[in-house]
N, C-alpha and C positions, 0 to 999 in steps of 0.2 A: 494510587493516583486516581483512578475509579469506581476503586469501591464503592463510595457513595452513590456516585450514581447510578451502577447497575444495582444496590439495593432499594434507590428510590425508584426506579425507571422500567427497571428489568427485574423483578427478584428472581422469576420462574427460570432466568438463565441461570444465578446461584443454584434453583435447587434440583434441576436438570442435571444439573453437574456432581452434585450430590447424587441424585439417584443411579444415574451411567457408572459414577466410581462404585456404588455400592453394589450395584449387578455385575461387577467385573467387567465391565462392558469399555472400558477408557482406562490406558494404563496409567502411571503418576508420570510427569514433566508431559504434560499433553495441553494444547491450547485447544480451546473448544469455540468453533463458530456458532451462531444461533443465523441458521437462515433466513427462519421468518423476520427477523429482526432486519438483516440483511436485504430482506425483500421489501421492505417497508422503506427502509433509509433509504432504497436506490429511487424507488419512484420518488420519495421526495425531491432528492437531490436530482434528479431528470427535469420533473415539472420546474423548478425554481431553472435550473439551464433554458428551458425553454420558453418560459415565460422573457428571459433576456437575450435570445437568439445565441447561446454559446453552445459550441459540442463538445464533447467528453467522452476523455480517454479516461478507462481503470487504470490506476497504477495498484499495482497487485503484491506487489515484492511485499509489503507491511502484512500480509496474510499467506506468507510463502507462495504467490502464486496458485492460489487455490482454486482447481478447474469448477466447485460448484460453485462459490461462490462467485466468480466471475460470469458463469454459463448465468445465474439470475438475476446480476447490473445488468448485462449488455441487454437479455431479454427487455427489462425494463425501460432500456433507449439510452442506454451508453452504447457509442460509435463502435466501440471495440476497446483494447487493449493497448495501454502502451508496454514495452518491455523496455527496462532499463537498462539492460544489460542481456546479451547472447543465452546468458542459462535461461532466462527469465522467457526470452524468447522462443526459445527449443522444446520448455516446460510446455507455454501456453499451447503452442501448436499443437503438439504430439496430443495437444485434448480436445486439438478443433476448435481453439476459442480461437478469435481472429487478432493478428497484433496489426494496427494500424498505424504505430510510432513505433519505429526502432533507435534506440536513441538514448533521449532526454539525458541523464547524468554519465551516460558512457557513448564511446563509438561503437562502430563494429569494427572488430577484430580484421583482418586482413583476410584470411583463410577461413571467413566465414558471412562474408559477402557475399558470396554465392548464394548461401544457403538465405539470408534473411529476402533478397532480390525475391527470390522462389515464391517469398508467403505472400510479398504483394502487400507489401504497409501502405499506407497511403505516401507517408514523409519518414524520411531518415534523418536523425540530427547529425551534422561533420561540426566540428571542432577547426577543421583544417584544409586546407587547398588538395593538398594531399589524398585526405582521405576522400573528399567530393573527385577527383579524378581516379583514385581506385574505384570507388563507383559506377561513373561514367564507364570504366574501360571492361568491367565487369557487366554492366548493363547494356554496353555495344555489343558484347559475344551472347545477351542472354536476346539481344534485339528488341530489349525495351526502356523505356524512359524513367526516369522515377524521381519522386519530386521530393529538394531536399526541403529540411530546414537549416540555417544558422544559426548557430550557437557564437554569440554577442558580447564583447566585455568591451564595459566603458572602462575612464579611468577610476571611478567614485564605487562599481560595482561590489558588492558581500559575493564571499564565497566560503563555502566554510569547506576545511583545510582537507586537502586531499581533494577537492571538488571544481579546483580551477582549472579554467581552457577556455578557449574559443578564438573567434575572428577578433582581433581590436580595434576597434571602432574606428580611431583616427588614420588606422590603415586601410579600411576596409574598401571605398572607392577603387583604389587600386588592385586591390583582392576580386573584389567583384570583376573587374574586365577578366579576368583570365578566368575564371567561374562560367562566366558566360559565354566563354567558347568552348566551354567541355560542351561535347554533342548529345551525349547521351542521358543528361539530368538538367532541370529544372530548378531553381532558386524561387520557393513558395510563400516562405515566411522567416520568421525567426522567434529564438526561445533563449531562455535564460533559465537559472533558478539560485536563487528563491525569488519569484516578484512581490512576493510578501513578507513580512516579516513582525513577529511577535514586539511590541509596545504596550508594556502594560500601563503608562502612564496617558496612551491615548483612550480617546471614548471606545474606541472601536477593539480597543486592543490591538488591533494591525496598523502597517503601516505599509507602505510600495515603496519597494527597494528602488535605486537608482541604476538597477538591470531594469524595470520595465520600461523608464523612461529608454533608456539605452537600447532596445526593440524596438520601441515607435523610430525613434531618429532612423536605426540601419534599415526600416521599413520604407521610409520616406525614400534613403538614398535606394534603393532597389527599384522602389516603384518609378522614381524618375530616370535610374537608366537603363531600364529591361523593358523588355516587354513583356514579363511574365507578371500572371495578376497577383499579387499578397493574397493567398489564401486563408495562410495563420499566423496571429500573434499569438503566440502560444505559451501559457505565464502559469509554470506551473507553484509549489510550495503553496501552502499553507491554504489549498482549497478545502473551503467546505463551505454550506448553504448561506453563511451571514454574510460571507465576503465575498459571492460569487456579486453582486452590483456593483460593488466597491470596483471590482476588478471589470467589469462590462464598461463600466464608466470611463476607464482608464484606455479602453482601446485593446482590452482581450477577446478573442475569439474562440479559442480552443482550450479548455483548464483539464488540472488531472489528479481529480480526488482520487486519495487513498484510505486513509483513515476516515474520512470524511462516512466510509462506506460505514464502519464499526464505530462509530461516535468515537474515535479515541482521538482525536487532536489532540492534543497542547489546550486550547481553547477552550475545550469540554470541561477539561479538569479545571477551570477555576470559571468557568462561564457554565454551569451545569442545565443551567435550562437551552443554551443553543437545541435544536434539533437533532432528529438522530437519538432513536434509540441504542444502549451499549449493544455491541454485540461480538464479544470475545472475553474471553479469563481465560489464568492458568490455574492448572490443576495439579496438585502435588498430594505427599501425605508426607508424616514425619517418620524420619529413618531411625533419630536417633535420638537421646538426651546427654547432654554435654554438661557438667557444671549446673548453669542455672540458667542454657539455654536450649532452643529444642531447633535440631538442625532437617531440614525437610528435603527431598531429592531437587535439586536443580537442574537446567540444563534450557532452560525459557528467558533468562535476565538478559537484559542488552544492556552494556555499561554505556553506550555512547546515549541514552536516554537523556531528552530534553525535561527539564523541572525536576532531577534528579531528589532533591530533597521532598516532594511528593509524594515520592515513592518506596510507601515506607510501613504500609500496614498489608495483614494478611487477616482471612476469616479458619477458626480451626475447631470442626466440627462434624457430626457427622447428620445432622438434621440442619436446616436454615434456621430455628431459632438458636440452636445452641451454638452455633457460625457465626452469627452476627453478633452476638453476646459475646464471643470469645473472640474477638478484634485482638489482634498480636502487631508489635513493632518491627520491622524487620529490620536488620543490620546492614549497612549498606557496606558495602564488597569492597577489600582492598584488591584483591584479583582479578585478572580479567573473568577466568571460567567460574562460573559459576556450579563448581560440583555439590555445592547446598545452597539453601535458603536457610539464614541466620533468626532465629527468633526471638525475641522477649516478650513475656507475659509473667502476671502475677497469677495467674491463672494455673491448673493443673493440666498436659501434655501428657498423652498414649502415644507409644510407636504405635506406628500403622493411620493416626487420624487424617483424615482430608483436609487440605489448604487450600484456598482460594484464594489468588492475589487478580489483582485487575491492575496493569502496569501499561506504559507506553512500550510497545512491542514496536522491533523490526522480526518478524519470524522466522526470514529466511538466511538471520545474521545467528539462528539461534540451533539447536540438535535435537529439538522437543517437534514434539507427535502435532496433529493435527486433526480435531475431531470435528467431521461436519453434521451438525445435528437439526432435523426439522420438528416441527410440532409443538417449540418450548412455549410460543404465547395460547397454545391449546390444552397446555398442563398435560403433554402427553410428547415426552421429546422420544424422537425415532432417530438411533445412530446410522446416519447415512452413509459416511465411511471413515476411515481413519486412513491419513495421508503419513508420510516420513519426512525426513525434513529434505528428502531430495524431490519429492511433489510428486511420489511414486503415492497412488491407493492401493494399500494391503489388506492381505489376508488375514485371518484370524494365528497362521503363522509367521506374521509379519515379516511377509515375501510379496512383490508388488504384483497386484491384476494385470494382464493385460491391458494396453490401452482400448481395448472395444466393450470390455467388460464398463471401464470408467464411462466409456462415452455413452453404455447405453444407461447406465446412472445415471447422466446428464439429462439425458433425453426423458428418465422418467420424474426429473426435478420439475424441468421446463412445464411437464403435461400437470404436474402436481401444482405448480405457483401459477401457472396462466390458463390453464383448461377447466381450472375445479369451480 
């Protein structure tokens, strides 16, 4: 799905990843970050934010939550962190990155209210009357305030399946008064997702769901019977730098690239010149040979992948020219797991050779490694650490650090991208 682009755009991250697997240095089913890459996309996508007055949350879960690469958006001038969900949140912190949205596609849990109050988000998203009063009575015993958001459904609203919740709209008036006698929280904004969504027959390719419209209205009804100020329209999906005006325009305030960070949208893969250098692949080799095809280790595929028939080639080789010359088909998966990658090629195939696939990844939907690499646009990549898919940084006995160990990592990233 981007291959092309990271060999137009990025090659030195193909052959970084080549040289790490050849030094034993990265094991196979390993995703590889390219920081510098990473550090580059974030000030883009910063400045373009602030050039239209919006602030920015990481959404991180698309890179399992990755403490370095996180630690070099936020430097850059993202607000902080959203977490999507309690793991998400438990991860970021335990690294010292700061989550300022607890929320967006999930609540919090009940028995873990406590714990999210403690880190001090800015906004929490409720879905519910309920859960905005478990807050409140958990934020009365902690004796402090904490400002929600809502989570908004009109009638006309997308939600893709498994992802529906929130306040309904034509209730919502009456929701609000008893909201606004809870004591101990605040009603700031509202959010939805997706407020974007893919049209490939507009100019734009995007289009605004009928959730953002659906946020202005409950905006309206709040700001005229509270008195608390709307802080955020908060419109996450489908950010990244082409469509953050589209979206400013619209009456957003707060958006929350994810991919945006690693050029992998959706968007990317058929709009290759957007912004945003690539900065992720999977790393594999071949296990096996089948018949007349060559079956490579898996354990990085995500079947719920958007533009699924894109995704569909692999490079297999152990130099970058003989990688890119040897472009392979991959078989797409009746299974959910992927315990191989399927191949065809008219081509000749070694157990043991290197694969390189560039796919739309969720990574922390996946059992595959995580390599954070600096140096690749210096032709000199340095392996910073290799993560688990629990967002532990391990040892060379792939047993996790310490977290003081990870954080003085972080600290020597920071001094490395902003001090040098």
């Amino acid at each position: 799905m981007f291959l092309n682009n990271i060999i137009n755009k990025n090659p030195n991250l193909i052959k970084s990843a080549l040289l790490l697997k050849k030094k034993k240095l990265i094991p196979s089913n390993c995703f590889i970050l390219d920081l510098d890459a990473i550090f580059h996309n974030a000030k883009e996508i910063v400045q373009e934010a602030k050039k239209l007055n919006l602030r920015l949350y990481l959404m991180t879960k698309q890179i399992n939550r990755n403490p370095f690469a996180a630690a070099i958006a936020i430097n850059c001038g993202f607000s902080g962190a959203v977490a999507v969900d309690i793991q998400c949140a438990r991860i970021l912190n335990s690294y010292g990155i700061p989550v300022k949205h607890a929320g967006h596609l999930n609540q919090v849990p009940i028995n873990d209210i406590k714990y999210i109050l403690n880190i001090r988000p800015e906004v929490v998203t409720v879905f519910s009357y309920e859960e905005a009063e478990n807050i409140s009575r958990i934020a009365g015993q902690l004796n402090i305030i904490q400002d929600l958001l809502v989570r908004v459904v009109g009638e006309k609203d997308l939600f893709f399946s498994g992802q529906e919740g929130g306040f309904l709209e034509n209730e919502f008036e009456e929701t609000l008064n008893k909201l606004l006698k809870l004591k101990n929280v605040n009603i700031v904004g509202v959010t939805s997702f997706p407020c974007l969504t893919y049209n490939l027959n507009s100019q734009d390719n995007v289009i605004a769901t009928n959730n953002m419209q659906t946020c202005l209205r409950v905006a309206e009804i709040i700001s005229k019977k509270s008195q608390n100020k709307i802080k955020q329209i908060n419109a996450p999906g489908n950010n990244y730098i082409e469509v953050f005006k589209i979206l400013a325009q619209l009456g957003a305030t707060h958006l929350e690239p994810g991919h945006a960070l690693t050029a992998t949208t959706p968007s990317h893969s058929f709009k290759p010149n957007n912004k945003g250098i690539p900065a992720a692949l999977y790393v594999s080799e071949i296990s096996h040979i089948y018949k007349d095809k060559a079956y490579a280790y898996g354990g990085g595929f995500w079947k719920g992948a958007p533009l699924q028939n894109n995704r569909q080639n692999a490079l297999v080789g152990e130099d970058f020219d003989t990688a890119v010359d040897n472009m392979a088909n991959i078989n797409d998966l009746e299974q959910i797991i992927d315990y191989h990658i399927i191949l065809n090629s008219k081509k000749t195939f070694k157990i043991g050779n290197t694969v390189i696939c560039g796919f739309y990844t969720q990574m922390q939907m996946t059992r595959a490694y995580i390599a954070a690499v600096s140096g690749v646009s210096k032709h000199n990549p340095v392996l910073e650490g290799i993560f688990d898919n629990a967002g532990n940084l391990i040892d060379d006995n792939f047993l996790p650090h310490d977290r003081e160990y990870a954080k003085n990592k972080i600290i020597k990233l920071r001094k490395y991208y902003f001090d040098e």
